[in-house]
C-alpha positions as CSV (number, residue, x, y, z in Angstrom):
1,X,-54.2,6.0,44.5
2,X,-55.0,2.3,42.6
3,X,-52.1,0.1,43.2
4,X,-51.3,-1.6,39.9
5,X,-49.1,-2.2,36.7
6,X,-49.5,0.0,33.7
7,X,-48.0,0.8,30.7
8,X,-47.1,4.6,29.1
9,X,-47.2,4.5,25.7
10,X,-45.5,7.2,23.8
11,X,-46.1,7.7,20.1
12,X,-44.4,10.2,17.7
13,X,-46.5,12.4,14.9
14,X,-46.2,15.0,12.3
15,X,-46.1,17.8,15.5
16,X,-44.3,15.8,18.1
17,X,-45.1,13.4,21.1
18,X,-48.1,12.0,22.7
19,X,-48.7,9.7,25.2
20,X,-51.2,7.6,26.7
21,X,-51.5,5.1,29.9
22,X,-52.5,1.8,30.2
23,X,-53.0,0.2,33.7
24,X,-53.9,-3.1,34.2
25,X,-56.5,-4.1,36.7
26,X,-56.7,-7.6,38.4
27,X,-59.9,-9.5,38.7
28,X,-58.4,-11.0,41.9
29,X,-59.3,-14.5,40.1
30,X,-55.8,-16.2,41.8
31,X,-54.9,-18.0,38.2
32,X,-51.1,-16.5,38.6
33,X,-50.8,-17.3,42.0
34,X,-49.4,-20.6,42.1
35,X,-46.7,-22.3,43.9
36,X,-44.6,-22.1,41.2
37,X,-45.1,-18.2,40.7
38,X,-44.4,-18.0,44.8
39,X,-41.2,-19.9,44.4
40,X,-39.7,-17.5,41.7
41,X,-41.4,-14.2,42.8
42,X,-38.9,-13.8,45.3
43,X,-38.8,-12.8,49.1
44,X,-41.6,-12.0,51.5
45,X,-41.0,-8.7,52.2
46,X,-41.6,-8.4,56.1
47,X,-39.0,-8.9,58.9
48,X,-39.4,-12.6,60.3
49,X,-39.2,-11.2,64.1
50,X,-42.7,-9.1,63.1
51,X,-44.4,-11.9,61.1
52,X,-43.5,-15.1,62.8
53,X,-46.5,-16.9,61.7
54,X,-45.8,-16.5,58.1
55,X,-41.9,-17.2,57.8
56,X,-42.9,-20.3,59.9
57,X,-44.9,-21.3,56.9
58,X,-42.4,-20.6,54.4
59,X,-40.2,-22.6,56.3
60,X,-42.4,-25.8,56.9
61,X,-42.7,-25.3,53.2
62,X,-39.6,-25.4,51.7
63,X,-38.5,-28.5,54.2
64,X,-41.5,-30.2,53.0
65,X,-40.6,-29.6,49.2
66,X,-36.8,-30.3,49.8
67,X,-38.1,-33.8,50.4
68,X,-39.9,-34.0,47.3
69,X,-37.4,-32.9,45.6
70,X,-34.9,-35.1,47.0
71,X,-37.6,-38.0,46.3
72,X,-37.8,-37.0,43.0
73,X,-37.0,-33.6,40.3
74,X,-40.2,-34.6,38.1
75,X,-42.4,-35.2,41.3
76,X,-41.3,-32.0,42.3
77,X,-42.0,-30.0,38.9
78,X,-45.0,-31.1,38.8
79,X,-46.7,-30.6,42.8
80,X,-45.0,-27.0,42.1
81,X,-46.6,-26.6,39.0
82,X,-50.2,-27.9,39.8
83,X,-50.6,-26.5,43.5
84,X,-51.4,-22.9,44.5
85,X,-49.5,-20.6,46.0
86,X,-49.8,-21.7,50.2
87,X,-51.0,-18.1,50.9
88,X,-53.7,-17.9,48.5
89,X,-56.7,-18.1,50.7
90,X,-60.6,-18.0,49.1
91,X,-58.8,-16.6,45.8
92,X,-57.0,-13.7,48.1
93,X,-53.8,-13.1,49.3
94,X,-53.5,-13.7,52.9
95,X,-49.9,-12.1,52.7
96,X,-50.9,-9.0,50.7
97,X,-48.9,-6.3,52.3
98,X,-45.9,-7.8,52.7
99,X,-45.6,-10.4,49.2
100,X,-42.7,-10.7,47.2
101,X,-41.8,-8.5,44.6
102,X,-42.6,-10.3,41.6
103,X,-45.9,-10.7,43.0
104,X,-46.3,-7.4,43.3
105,X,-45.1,-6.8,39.7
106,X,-47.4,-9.0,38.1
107,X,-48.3,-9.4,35.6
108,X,-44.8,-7.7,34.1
109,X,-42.6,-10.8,36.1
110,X,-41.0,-13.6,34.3
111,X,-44.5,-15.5,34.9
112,X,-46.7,-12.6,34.6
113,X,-46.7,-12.4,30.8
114,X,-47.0,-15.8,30.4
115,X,-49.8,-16.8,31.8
116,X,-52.9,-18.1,29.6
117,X,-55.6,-18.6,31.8
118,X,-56.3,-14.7,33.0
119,X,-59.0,-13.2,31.2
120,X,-57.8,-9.6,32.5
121,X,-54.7,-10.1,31.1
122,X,-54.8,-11.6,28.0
123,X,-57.6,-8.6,27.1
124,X,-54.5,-6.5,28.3
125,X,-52.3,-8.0,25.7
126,X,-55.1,-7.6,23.3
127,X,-55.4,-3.6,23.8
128,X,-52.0,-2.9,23.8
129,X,-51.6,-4.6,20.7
130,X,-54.8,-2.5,19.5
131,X,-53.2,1.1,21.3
132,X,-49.9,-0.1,19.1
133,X,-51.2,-1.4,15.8
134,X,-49.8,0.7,13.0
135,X,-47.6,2.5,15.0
136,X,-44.2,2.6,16.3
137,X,-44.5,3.4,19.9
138,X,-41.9,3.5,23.0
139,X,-43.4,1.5,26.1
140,X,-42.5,2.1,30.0
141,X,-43.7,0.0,32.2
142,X,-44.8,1.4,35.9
143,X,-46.3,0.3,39.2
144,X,-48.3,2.7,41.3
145,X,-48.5,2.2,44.6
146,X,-49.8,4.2,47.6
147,X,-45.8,5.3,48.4
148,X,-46.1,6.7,44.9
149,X,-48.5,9.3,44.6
150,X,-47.4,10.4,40.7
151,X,-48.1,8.6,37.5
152,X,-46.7,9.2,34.6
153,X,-48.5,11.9,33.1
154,X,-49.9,11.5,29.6
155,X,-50.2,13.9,26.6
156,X,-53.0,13.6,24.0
157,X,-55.7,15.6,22.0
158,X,-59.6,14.9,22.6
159,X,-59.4,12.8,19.2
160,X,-56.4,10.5,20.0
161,X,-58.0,9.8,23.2
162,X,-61.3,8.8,21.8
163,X,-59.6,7.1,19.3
164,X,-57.6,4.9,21.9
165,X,-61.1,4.4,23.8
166,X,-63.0,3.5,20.7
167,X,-59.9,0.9,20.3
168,X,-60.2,-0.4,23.7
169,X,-63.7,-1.0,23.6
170,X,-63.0,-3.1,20.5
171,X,-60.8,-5.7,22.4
172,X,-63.9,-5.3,24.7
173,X,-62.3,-3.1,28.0
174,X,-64.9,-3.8,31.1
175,X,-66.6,-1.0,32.3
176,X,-64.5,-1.2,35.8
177,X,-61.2,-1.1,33.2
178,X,-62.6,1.8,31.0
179,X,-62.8,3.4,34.5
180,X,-59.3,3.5,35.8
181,X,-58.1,4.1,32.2
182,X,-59.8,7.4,32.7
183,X,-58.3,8.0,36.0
184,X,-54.3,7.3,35.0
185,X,-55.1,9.9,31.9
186,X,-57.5,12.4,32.8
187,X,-55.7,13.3,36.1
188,X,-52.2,13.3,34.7
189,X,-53.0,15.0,31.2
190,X,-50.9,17.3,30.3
191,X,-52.2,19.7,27.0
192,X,-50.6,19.0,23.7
């Protein structure tokens, strides 16, 4: 299964519910990972004893920021705010498996849905906002992992589902996108 965020949208009509997901997919550009974004995502999620190398970092780190910080608050916001995150390596994440949580949230974090500068995800906000207009609609959000092997299942007729496509390929959905919004429906449709 695709590891990623995604949204269930449920929507109410003249003969009940239906239901449609949207999953995000990362471009793996590295725009959210930043030190700042590190610093609030929370803890690596390994045991030091089996990942010595990388708590070592995270320590030579925060002694290193402590003295900026104790040099100066506004010196500090702004080497937080302007350098990456110290495990982003050729726009990857050396630390992938084990990242914090709010990394592995993104983009729904306190940072995630912020962000400006990701393409992906403001064409994200852009569908969703499409999938919603004109409609009141109850949102859930979810992450699918490989230790989760269910997603949500959705609940539409061929028409709203063309309709939601014909929507998403108005805020211009990438062919890869388009693709994985297929997968989270068409294998977890249930008949209306």
């Amino acid at each position: 299964m695709v590891e990623t965020f995604y949204l269930h949208l449920e929507f109410r009509y003249k003969n009940g519910v239906w239901s449609i997901n949207l999953p995000f997919l990362c471009c793996k550009c590295g725009v959210c990972c930043t030190l700042e974004d590190f610093l609030t995502a929370g803890e690596i999620t390994a045991n030091p004893s089996s990942h010595l190398e990388t708590h070592a970092k995270v320590k030579i780190l925060f002694e290193a920021l402590g003295k900026i910080w104790e040099g100066s608050e506004s010196e500090y916001d702004k080497y937080v705010q302007q350098n990456p995150c110290p495990f982003l390596v050729d726009k990857v994440c050396s630390i992938y498996e084990i990242r914090p949580e709010g990394c592995r949230l993104f983009p729904k974090t306190a940072f995630g849905m912020q962000t400006q500068d990701c393409e992906p995800l403001n064409r994200y906000k852009r569908m969703r906002t499409a999938l919603r207009k004109g409609r009141s609609a109850k949102e859930t959000y979810h992450f699918s992992d490989s230790s989760q092997e269910t997603i949500k299942p959705s609940k539409f007729t061929k028409e709203q589902y063309q309709t939601c496509k014909n929507k998403l390929r108005q805020e211009g959905i990438t062919d890869d996108e388009l693709a994985l919004f297929n997968l989270f429906n068409r294998q977890n449709k249930s008949k209306i």
